[in-house]
VMD Tcl script that draws the C-alpha trace (Angstrom):
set ca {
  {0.00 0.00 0.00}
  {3.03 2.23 0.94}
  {4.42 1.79 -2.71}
  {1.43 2.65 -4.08}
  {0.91 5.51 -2.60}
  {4.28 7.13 -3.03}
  {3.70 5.76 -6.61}
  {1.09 8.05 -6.87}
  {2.43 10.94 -5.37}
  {5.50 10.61 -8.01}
  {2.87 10.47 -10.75}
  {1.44 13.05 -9.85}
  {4.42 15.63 -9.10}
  {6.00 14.22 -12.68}
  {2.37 15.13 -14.20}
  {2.41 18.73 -12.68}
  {5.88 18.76 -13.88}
  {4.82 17.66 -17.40}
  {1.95 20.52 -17.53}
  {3.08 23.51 -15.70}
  {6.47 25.35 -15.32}
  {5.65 25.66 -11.45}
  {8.37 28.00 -11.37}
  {7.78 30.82 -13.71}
  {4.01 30.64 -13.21}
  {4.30 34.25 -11.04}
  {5.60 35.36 -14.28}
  {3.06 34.23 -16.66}
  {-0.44 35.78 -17.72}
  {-3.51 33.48 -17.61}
  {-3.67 33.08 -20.89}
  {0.26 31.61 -20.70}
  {-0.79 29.11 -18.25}
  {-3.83 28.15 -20.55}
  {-1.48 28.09 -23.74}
  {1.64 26.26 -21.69}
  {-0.65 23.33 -20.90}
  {-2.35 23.18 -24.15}
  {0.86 22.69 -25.76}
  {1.75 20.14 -23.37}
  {-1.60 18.29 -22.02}
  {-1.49 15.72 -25.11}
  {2.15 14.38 -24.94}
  {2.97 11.90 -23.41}
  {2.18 10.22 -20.18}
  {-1.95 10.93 -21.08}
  {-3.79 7.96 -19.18}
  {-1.64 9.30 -16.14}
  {-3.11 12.77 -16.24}
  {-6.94 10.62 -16.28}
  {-5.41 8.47 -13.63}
  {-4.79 11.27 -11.25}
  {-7.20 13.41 -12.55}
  {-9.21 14.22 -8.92}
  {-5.95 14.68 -7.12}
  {-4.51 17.78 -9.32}
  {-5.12 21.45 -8.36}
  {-8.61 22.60 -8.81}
  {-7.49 25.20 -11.12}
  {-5.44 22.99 -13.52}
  {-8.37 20.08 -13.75}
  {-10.34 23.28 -14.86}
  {-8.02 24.19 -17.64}
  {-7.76 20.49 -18.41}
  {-11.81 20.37 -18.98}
  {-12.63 23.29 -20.81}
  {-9.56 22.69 -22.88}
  {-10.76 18.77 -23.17}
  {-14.44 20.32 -24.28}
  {-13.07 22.94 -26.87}
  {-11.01 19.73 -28.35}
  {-13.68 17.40 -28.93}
  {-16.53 20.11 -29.40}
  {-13.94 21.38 -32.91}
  {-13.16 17.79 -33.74}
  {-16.48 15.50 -33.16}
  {-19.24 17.64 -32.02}
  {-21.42 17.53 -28.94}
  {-22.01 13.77 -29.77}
  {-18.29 12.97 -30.03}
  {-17.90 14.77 -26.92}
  {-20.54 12.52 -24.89}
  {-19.27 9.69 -26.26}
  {-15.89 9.90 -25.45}
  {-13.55 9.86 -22.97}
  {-14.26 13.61 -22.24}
  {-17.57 13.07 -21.70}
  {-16.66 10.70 -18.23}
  {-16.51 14.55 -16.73}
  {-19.43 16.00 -18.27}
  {-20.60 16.89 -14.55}
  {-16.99 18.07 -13.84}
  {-17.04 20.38 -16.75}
  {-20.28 21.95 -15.85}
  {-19.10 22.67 -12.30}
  {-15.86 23.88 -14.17}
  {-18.11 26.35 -16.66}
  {-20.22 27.57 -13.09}
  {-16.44 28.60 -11.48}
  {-15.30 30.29 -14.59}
  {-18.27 31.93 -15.29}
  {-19.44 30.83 -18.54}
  {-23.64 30.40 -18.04}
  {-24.62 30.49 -21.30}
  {-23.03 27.81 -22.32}
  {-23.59 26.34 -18.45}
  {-27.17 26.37 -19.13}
  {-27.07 25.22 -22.49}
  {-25.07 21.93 -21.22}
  {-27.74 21.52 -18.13}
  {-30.43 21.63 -20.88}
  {-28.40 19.01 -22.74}
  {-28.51 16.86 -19.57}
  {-31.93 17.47 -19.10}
  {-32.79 15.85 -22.68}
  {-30.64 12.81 -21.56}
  {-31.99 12.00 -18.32}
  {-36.00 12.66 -19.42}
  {-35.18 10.55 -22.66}
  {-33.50 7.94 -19.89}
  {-30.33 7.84 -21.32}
  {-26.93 7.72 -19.58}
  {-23.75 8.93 -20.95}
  {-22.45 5.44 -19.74}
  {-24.61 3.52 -21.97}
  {-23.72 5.78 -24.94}
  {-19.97 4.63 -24.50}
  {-20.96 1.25 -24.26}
  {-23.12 1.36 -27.65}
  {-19.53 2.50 -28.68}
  {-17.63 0.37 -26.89}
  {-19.22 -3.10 -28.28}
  {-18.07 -2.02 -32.09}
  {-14.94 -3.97 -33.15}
  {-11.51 -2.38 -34.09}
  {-12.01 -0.58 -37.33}
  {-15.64 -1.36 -37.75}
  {-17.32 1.36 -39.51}
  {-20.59 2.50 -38.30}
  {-23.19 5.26 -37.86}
  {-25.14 6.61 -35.21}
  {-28.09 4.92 -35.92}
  {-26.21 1.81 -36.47}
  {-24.20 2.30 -32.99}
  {-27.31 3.46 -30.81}
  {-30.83 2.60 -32.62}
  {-33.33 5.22 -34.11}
  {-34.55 6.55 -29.81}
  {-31.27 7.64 -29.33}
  {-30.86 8.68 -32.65}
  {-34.07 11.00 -32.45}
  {-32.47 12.47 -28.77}
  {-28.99 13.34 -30.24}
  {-30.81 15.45 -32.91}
  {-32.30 17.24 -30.07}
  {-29.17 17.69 -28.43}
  {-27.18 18.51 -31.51}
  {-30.04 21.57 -31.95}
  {-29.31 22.92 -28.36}
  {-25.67 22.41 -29.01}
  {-25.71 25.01 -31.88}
  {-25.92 27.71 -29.04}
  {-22.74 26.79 -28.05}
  {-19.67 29.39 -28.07}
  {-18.32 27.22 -30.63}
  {-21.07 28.52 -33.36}
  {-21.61 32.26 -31.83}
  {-17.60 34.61 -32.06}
  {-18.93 36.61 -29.74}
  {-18.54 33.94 -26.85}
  {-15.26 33.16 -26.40}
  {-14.40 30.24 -23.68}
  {-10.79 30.98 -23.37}
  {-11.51 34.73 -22.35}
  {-13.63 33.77 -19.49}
  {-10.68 31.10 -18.86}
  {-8.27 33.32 -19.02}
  {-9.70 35.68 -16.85}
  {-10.79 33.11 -13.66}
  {-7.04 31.75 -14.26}
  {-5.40 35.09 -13.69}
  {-7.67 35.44 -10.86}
  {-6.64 31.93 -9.08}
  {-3.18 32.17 -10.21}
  {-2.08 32.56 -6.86}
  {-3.98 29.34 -5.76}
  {-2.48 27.37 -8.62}
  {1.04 28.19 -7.72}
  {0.57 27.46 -3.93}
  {-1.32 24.07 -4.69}
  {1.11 23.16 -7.63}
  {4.50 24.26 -5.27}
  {3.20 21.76 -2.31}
  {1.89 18.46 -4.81}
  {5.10 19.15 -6.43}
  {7.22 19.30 -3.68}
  {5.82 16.37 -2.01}
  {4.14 18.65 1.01}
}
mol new
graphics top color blue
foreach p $ca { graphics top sphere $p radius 0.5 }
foreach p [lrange $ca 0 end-1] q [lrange $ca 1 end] { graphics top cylinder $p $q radius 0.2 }
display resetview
């Protein structure tokens, strides 16, 4: 148990490592923290960032999320999104969107919920659908998850056009940017200690 636990604590200090220069944060704007950690979030060492995912600083599993969301939202969609890996923290990210601020699109992804749980579907059995395809099967939605589910992602693909993604003037990062400059100094204090082992 001892093993494991220091284990941990390594993979997570090498993680923090990986994804923040702890020591010129004081130095950098929000939006430098945001852009450091895009650059560096899909290298190497990935399933260890999921792994220890709850034990990071508050402030960095926020960047992670929204910069998680803005990924699969540009390269699958709301569906893709759901679906995937990303979608595990669909709760996360909408506590995430509450702390930085962003209600529109908040509301817009409660909304989405809402059409899930009243239509009685779970985001677990949407990965599953996915999840019993073989390697390099090709296959639709309405192959993968039947014509119900179907109908319910067209519903949720309309609400999902209100996204920032579709509308310029809402802009994610800004409202990232900003709550990161604001919790900088929480980030470096909570970073400094996981790294140093505290």
């Amino acid at each position: 148990m001892g093993r494991l636990i220091l284990r941990s604590v390594m993979n997570i200090k090498d993680l923090i490592n990986k994804l923040l220069p702890v020591d010129r944060l004081s130095m950098m704007s929000g939006e430098e923290i945001v852009e450091h950690i895009a650059l560096h979030i899909y290298k190497d060492h990935f399933s260890d960032r999921r792994e220890h995912f709850e034990q990071l600083p508050e402030v960095l599993r926020d960047i992670i999320l929204v910069i998680d969301l803005d990924t699969e939202l540009n390269m699958n969609g709301i569906t893709g999104y759901l679906e995937n890996s990303s979608g595990c923290y669909f709760e996360e990210t909408m506590e995430t969107l509450e702390r930085i601020q962003f209600r529109e699109d908040l509301n817009i992804m409660k909304k989405i919920k809402t059409v899930l749980m009243t239509n009685g579907i779970s985001l677990q059995k949407l990965r599953g659908n996915r999840s019993s395809l073989t390697e390099y099967q090709i296959s639709n939605f309405l192959e993968t998850h039947g014509r119900t589910i179907s109908d319910v992602m067209d519903l949720i693909e309309t609400e999902a056009e209100q996204l920032y993604l579709y509308h310029e003037e809402n802009n994610i990062f800004e409202y990232l940017f900003k709550y990161v400059e604001a919790n900088k100094d929480k980030l470096i204090l909570t970073s400094k200690t996981l790294k140093d082992g505290k």
